[in-house]
C-alpha positions as CSV (number, residue, x, y, z in Angstrom):
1,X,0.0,0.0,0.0
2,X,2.7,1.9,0.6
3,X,4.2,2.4,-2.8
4,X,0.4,2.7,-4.2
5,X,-0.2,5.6,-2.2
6,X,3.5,7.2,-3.4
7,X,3.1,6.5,-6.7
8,X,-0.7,8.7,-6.3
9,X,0.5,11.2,-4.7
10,X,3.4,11.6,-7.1
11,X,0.8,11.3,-10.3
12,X,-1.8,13.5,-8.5
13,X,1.0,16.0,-8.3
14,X,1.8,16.5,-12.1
15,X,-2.2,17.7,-12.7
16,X,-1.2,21.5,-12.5
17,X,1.9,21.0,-14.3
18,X,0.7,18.8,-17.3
19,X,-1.8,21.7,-18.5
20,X,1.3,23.6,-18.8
21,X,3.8,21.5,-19.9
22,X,1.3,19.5,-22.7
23,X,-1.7,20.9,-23.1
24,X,-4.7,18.8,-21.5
25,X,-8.3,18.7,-21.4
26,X,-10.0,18.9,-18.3
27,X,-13.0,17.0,-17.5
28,X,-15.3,15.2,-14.8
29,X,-18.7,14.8,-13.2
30,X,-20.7,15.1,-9.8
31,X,-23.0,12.5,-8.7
32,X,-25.4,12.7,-6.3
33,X,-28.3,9.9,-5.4
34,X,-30.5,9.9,-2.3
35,X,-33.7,7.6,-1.8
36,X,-35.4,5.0,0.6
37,X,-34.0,1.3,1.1
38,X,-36.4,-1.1,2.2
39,X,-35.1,-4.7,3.5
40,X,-37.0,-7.2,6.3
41,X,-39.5,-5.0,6.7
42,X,-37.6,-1.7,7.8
43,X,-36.9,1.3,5.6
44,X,-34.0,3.3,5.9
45,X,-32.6,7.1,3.7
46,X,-29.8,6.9,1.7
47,X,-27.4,9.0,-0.2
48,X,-24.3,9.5,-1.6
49,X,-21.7,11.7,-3.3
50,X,-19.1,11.4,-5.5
51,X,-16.9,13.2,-7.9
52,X,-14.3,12.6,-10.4
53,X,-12.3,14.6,-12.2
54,X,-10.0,13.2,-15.3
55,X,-6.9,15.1,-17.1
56,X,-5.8,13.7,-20.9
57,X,-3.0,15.2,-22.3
58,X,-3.6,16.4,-25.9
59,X,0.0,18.1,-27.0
60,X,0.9,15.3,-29.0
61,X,-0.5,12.2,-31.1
62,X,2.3,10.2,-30.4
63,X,2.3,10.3,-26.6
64,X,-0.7,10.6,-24.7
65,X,-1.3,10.3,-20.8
66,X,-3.9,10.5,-18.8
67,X,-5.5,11.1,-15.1
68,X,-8.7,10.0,-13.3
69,X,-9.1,10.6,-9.6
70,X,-12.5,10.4,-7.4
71,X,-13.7,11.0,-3.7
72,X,-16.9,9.5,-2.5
73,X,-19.1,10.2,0.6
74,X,-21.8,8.1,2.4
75,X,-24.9,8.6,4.4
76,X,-23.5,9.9,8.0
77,X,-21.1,11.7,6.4
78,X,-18.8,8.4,5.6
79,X,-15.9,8.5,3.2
80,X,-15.8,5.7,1.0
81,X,-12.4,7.3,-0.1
82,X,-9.9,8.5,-2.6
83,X,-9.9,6.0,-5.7
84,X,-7.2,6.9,-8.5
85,X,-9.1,5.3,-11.5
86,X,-6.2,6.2,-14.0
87,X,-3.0,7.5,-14.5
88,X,-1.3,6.0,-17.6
89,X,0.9,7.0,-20.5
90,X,0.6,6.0,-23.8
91,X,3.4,5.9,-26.8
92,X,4.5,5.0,-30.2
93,X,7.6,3.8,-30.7
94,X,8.6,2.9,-34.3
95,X,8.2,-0.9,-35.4
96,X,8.4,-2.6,-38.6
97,X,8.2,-0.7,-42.0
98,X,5.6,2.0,-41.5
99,X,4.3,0.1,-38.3
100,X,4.4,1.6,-34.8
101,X,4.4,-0.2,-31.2
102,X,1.9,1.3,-28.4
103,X,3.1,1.1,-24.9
104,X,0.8,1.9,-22.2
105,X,2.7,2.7,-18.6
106,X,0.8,2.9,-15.3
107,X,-3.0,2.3,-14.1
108,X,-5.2,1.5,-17.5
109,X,-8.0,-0.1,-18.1
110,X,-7.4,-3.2,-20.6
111,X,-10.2,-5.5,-22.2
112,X,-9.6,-8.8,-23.2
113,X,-12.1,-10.9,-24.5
114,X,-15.7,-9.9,-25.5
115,X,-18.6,-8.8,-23.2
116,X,-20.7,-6.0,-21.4
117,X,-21.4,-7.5,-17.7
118,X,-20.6,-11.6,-18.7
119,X,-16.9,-11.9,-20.3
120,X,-15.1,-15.2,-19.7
121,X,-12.5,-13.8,-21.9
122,X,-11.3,-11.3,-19.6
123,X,-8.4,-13.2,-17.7
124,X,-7.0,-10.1,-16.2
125,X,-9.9,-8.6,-14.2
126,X,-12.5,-11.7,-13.7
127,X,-15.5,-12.9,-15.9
128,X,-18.6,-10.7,-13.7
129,X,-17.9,-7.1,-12.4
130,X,-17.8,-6.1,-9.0
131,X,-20.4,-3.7,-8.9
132,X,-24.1,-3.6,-11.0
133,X,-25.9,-0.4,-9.9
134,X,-22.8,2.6,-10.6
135,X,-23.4,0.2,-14.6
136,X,-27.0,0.9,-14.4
137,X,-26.5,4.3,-14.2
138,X,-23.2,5.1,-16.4
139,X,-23.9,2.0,-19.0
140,X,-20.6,1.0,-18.3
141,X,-20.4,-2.2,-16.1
142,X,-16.5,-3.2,-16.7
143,X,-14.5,-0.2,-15.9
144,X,-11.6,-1.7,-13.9
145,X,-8.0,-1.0,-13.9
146,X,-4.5,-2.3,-12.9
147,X,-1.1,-1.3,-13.0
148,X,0.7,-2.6,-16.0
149,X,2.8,-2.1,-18.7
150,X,1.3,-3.6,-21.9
151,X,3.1,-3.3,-25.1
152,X,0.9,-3.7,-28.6
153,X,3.0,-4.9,-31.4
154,X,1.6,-5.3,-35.2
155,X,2.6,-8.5,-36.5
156,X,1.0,-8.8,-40.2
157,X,-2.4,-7.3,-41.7
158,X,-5.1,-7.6,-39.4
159,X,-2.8,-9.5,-37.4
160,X,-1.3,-8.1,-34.0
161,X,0.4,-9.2,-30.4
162,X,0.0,-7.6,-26.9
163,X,2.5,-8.8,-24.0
164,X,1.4,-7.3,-20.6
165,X,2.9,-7.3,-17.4
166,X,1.0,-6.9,-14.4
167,X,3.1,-6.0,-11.4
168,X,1.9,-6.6,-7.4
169,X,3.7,-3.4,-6.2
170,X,3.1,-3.7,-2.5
171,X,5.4,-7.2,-3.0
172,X,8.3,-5.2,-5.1
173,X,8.5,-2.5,-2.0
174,X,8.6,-5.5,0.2
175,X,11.8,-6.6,-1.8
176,X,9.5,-9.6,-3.6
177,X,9.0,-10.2,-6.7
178,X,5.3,-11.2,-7.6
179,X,2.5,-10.5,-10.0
180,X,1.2,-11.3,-13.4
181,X,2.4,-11.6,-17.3
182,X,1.3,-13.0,-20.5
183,X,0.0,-12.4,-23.9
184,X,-2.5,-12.4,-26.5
185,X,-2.8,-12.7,-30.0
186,X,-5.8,-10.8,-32.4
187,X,-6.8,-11.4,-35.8
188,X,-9.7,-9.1,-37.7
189,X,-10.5,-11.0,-40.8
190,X,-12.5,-8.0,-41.9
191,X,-15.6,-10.4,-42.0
192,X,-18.7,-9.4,-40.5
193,X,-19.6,-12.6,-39.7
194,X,-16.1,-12.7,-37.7
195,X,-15.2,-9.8,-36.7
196,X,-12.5,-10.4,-34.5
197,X,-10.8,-14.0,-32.7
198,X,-8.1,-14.2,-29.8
199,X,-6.8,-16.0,-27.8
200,X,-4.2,-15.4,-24.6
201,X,-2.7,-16.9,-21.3
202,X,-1.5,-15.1,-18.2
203,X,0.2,-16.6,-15.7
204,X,1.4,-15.7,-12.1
205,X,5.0,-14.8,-11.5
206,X,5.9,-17.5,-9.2
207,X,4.0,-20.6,-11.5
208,X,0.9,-21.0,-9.0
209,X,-1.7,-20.3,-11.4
210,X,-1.9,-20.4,-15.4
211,X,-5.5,-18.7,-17.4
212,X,-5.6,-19.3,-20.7
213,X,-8.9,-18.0,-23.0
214,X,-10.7,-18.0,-26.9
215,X,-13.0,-15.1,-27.4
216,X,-14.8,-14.2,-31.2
217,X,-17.3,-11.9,-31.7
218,X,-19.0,-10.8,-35.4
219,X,-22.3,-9.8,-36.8
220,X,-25.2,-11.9,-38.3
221,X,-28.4,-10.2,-38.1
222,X,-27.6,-9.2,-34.8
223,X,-24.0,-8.8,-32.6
224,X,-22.8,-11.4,-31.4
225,X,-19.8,-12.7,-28.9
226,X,-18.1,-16.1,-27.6
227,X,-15.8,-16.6,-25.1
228,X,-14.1,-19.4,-22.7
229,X,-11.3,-19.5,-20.1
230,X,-10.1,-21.7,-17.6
231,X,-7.5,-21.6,-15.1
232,X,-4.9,-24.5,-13.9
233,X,-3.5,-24.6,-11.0
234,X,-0.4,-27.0,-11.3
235,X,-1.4,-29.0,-7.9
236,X,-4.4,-30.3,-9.2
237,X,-4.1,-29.6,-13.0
238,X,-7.6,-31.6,-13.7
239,X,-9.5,-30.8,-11.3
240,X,-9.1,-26.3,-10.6
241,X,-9.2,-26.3,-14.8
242,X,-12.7,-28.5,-14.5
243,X,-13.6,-25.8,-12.2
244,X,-12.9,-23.1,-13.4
245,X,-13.6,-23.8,-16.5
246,X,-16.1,-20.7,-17.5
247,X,-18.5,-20.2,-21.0
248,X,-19.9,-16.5,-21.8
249,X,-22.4,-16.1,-24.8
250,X,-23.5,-12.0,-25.7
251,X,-26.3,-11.1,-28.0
252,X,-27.4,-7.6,-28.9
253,X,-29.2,-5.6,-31.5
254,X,-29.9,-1.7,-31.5
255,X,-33.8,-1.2,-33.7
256,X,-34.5,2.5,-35.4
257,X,-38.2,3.0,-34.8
258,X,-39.5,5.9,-36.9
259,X,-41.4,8.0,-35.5
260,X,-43.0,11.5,-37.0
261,X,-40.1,13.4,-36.0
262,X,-37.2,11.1,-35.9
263,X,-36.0,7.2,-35.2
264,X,-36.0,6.4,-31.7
265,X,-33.4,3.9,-30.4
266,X,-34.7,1.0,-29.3
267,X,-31.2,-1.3,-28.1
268,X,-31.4,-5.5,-26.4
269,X,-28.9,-7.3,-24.8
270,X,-28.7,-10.7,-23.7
271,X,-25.7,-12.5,-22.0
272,X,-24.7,-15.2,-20.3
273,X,-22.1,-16.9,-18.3
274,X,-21.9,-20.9,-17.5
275,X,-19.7,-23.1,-15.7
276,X,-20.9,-26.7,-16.9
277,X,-18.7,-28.4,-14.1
278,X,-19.6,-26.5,-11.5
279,X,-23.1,-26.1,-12.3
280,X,-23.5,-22.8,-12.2
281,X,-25.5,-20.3,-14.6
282,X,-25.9,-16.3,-14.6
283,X,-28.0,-14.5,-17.1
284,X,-28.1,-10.7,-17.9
285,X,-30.7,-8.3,-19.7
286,X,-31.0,-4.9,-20.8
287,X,-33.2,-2.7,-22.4
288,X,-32.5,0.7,-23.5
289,X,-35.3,3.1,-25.2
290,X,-34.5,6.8,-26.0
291,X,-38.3,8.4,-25.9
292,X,-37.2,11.5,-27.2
293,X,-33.9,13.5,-27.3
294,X,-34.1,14.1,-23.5
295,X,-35.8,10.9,-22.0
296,X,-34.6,7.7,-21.9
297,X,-35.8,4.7,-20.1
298,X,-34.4,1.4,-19.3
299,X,-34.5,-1.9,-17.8
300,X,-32.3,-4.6,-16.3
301,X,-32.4,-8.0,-14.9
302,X,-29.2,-9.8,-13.5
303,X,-30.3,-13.8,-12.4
304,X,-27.7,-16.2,-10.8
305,X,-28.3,-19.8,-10.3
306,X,-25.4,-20.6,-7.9
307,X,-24.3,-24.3,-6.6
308,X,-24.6,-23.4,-2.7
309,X,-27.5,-22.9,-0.1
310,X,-29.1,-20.6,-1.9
311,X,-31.4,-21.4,-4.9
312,X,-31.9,-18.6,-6.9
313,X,-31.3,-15.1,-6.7
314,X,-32.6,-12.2,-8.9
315,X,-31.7,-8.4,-9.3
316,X,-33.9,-6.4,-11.5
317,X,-33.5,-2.4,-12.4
318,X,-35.8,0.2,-13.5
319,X,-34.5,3.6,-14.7
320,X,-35.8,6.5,-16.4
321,X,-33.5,9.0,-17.2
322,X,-33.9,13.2,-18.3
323,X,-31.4,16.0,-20.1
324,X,-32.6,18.7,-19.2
325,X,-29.4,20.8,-20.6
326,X,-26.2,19.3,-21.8
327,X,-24.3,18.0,-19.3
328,X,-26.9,17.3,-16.7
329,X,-28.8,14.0,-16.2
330,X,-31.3,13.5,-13.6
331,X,-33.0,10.0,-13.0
332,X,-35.1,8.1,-11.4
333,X,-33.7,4.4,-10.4
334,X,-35.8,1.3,-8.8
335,X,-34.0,-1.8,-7.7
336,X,-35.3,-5.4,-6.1
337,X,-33.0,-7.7,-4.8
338,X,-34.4,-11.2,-4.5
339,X,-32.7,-14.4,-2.9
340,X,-34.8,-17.5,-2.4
341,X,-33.2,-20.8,-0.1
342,X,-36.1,-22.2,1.5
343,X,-38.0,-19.2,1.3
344,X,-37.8,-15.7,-0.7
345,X,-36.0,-12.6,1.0
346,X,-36.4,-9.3,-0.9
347,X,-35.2,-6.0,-0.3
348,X,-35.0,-2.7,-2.6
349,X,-34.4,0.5,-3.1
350,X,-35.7,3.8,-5.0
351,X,-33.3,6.3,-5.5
352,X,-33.1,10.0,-7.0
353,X,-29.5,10.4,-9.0
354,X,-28.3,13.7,-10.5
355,X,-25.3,13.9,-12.7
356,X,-23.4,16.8,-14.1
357,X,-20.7,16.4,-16.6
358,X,-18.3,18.7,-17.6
């Protein structure tokens, strides 16, 4: 934790000179969501607070880095604390021919494999996200990050490599050596049908664990994406890569209803993630319609069929969202949480959220 925090407060410290130095855009947002939580038969206020603010350099098109910083606050007045989202830098250097290689240094987000919630591709940050409602709101469920230097290298037409190193830093200050590395290789056809295929491993430093995934994704009449990882754990080779052996499918299609005044988005989504040895199943579903240029509703349903005590369990969203002005969102946001053993147990929430972007 140590060198985590140094390395922050080091990054944090080059926001007022990068403007200067580079030239940078500044931008951010303010959340704010307050609303009633109901759960065994008691209901309770809640808000909360937060604000981010992000820094992207845009001197050059060669070299590019980039800040994202945010503070929360709780009901009572609890911090859920400083989070530095990003800080990154981004490079050519030159390759083969006319080629380049991209390097990315520092805290970045990285997606491997295909998917919106469900993605058994992605080996480097897990197959579900952590969190479902801050999706609902933004419409962006996978937004983790990791240290890392990743390097991008073009290998042919449509062919190209990316090595990554994922370091544990609290280990290195320790005098350790631990972490992450691997590849990936990706191949765009340029057919519709098949988009894009990969495939990659990542391993632990010290041997104890090895992932390995296949992802494609492409278009038919609709979107479409596959993808499947395991990991082996040398001790029980068999067995942990039985186990963890995991299956994602995504479908989606975006319709353009017309209307007397213009088409109105009408998007679906449909994913799932399935572990046939462990018995385990987890669907997802969203709906997206944009009334009018202003209004927007939506609808989501999460449903996990885990192999423990409890049977079932379902989490369903409603949202309706308003633009009043660019850069401000306000919404409306219903949730039920259901978990059924024996019995059902079901709590919710309705909430009042107000973004502003700027």
């Amino acid at each position: 934790m140590v060198m985590k925090k140094l390395i922050a407060l080091l990054l944090l410290s080059c926001i007022a000179v990068m403007p200067v130095i580079a030239g940078a855009d500044l931008s951010g947002n303010l959340n704010f969501s307050t609303g009633a939580f109901f759960s065994g038969g008691t209901t309770r206020w809640v808000s909360s607070s937060l604000a981010r603010v992000s820094l992207a350099t845009t001197g050059s098109s060669s070299v590019k880095g980039a800040l994202s910083a945010s503070y929360g606050i709780q009901s009572q007045g609890t911090s859920s604390g400083f989070s530095l989202e990003k800080a990154y830098v981004r490079f050519r250097l030159p390759w083969f021919g006319d080629s380049t290689l991209k390097m990315t240094v520092g805290k970045s987000p990285v997606s491997w494999g295909y998917g919106t919630y469900f993605n058994a591709g992605d080996i480097v940050f897990g197959a579900t996200p952590n969190d479902i409602s801050g999706g609902v709101q933004s419409g962006e469920y996978r937004t983790s990050t990791a240290w890392m230097v990743l390097a991008s290298l073009p290998l042919h037409e449509g062919v190209s490599a990316d090595v990554i190193v994922l370091p544990d830093l609290d280990a290195l200050v320790g005098g350790g050596v631990a972490g992450r590395l691997g590849g990936r290789f990706i191949w765009n056809p340029g057919w519709r049908p098949l988009d894009a295929l990969e495939f990659g491993y990542l391993g632990s430093v010290d041997g104890a664990s090895h992932a390995v995934y296949a992802a494609f994704d492409g278009t038919l009449w609709f979107d479409y994406n596959l993808s499947v990882s395991t990991t082996i754990v040398p001790t029980r080779a068999v067995a942990s890569a039985k186990d963890n052996f995991k299956l994602s499918l995504g479908l989606s299609k975006v319709f353009n209803i017309p209307t007397d005044t213009r088409y109105m988005p009408f998007s679906l989504r449909l994913e799932g993630l399935y572990a046939p040895f462990a018995t385990t199943f987890s669907g997802f579903f969203s709906m997206d319609v944009g009334i009018s240029d202003s209004i927007g509703v939506g609808a989501v349903l999460l449903c996990d069929v885990p192999s423990s005590d409890i049977a079932c369990a379902l989490t369903a969203f409603l949202t309706c969202s308003y633009r009043p002005v660019a850069g401000l969102a306000l919404g409306l946001q219903g949730g039920v949480v259901a978990s059924k053993t024996t019995e059902w147990n079901v709590s919710g929430a309705l909430m009042f959220t107000c973004r502003y972007s700027f």
